[in-house]
C-alpha positions as CSV (number, residue, x, y, z in Angstrom):
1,X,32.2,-18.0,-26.4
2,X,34.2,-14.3,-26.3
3,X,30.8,-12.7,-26.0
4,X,30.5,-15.0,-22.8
5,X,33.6,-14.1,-21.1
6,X,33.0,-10.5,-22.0
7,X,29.5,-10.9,-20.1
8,X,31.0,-12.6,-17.3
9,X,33.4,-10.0,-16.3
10,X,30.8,-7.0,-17.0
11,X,29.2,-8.9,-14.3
12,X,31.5,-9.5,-12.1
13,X,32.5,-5.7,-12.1
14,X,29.6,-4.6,-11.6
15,X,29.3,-6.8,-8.5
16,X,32.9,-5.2,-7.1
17,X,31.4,-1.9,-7.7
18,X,28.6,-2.9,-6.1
19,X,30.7,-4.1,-3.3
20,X,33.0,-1.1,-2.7
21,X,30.1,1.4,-3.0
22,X,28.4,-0.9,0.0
23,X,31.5,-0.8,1.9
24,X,31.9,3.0,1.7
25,X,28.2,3.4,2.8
26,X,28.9,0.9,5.5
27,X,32.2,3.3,6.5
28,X,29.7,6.6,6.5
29,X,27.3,5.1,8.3
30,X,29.9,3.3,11.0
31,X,31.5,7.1,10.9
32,X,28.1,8.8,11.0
33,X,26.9,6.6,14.0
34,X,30.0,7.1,16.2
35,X,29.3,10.8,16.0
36,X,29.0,12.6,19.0
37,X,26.5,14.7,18.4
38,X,24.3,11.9,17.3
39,X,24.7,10.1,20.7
40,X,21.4,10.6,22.9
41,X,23.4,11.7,25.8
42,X,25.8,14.4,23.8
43,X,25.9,17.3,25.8
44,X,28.1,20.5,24.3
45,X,28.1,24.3,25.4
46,X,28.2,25.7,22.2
47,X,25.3,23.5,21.0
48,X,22.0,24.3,22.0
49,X,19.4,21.1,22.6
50,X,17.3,22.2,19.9
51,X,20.2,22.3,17.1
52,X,21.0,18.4,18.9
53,X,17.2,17.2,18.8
54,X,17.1,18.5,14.9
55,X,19.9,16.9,14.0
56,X,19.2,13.5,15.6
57,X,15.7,14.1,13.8
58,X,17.2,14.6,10.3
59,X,19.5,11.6,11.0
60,X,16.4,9.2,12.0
61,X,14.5,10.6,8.9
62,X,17.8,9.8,6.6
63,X,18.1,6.2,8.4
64,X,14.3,5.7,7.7
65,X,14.5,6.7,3.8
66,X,17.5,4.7,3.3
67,X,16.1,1.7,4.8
68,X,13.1,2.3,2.7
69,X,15.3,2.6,-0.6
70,X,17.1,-0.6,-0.2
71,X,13.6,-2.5,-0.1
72,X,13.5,-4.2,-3.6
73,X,11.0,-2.5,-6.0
74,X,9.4,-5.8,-6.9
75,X,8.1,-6.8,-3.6
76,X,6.6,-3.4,-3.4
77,X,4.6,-4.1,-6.8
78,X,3.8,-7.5,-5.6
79,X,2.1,-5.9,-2.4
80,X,-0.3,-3.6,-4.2
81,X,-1.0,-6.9,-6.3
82,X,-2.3,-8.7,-3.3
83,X,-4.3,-5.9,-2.2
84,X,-7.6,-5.9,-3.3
85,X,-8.1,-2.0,-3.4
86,X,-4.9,-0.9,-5.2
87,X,-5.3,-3.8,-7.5
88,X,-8.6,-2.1,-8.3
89,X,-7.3,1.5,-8.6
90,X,-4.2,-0.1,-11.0
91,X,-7.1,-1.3,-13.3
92,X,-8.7,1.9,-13.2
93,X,-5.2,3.1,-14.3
94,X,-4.1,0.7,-17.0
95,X,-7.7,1.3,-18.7
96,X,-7.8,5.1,-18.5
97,X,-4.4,5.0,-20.4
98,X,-5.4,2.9,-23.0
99,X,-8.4,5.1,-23.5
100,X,-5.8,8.0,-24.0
101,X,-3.6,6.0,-26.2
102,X,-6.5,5.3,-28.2
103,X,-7.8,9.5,-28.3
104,X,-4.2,10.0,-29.0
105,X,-4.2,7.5,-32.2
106,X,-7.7,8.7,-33.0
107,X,-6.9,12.2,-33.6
108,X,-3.6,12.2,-36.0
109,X,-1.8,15.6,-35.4
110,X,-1.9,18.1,-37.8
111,X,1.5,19.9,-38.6
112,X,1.4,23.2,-36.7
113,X,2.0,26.3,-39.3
114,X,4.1,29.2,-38.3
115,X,2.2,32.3,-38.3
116,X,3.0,33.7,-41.6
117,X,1.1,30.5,-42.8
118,X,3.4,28.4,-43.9
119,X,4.6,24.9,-43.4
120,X,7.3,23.8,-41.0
121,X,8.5,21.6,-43.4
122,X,7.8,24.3,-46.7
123,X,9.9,26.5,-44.3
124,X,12.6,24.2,-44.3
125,X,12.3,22.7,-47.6
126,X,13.1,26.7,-49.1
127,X,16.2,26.8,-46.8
128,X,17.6,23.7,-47.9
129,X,16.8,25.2,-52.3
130,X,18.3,28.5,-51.2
């Protein structure tokens, strides 16, 4: 039972981290959004339009990768299931590594010697009598 409760409140403080490090992403992006310069309509002399139009850019490229981090990894995986071709091409995949695995376990690997012809393991082996 004391390995339960122990469980229980590694859970539940993960979840509060969880929590605050979603609400300080929520600040940034709240913060990040009511920037001025961010604003289609911003409009600054010591700006010029192109420093304005590469910044909103970057932003819309930021907002687009973190939108597509928070996407779960399993539904990802369960999409290239579905499909036909990159079920095919995961095959291909999963087979051409087990061919390697099997090459790998085929050929056992011979110690490398050190170039005055000796063993790695001799080598050490005389450093350890010494």
């Amino acid at each position: 039972m004391g390995d339960d409760g122990e469980t229980l409140t590694a859970t539940t403080r993960k979840r509060e981290e969880i929590e605050r490090e979603e609400a300080e992403e929520n600040r940034k992006e709240a913060l990040l959004a009511s920037t001025e310069s961010l604003q289609p309509n911003f409009n600054r002399s010591n700006v010029t339009q192109k420093q304005i139009s590469k910044l909103q850019e970057l932003h819309k490229r930021r907002m687009k990768i973190k939108a597509n981090s928070k996407k779960p990894k399993a539904k990802q995986q369960s999409r290239a299931v579905e499909d036909g071709e990159s079920s095919k091409i995961l095959k291909e995949s999963t087979s051409s590594s087990t061919t390697t695995l099997e090459q790998q376990t085929a050929a056992p690997m011979k110690p490398q010697k050190l170039y005055w012809g000796l063993d790695t393991k001799e080598r050490w082996e005389r450093k350890a009598n010494m």
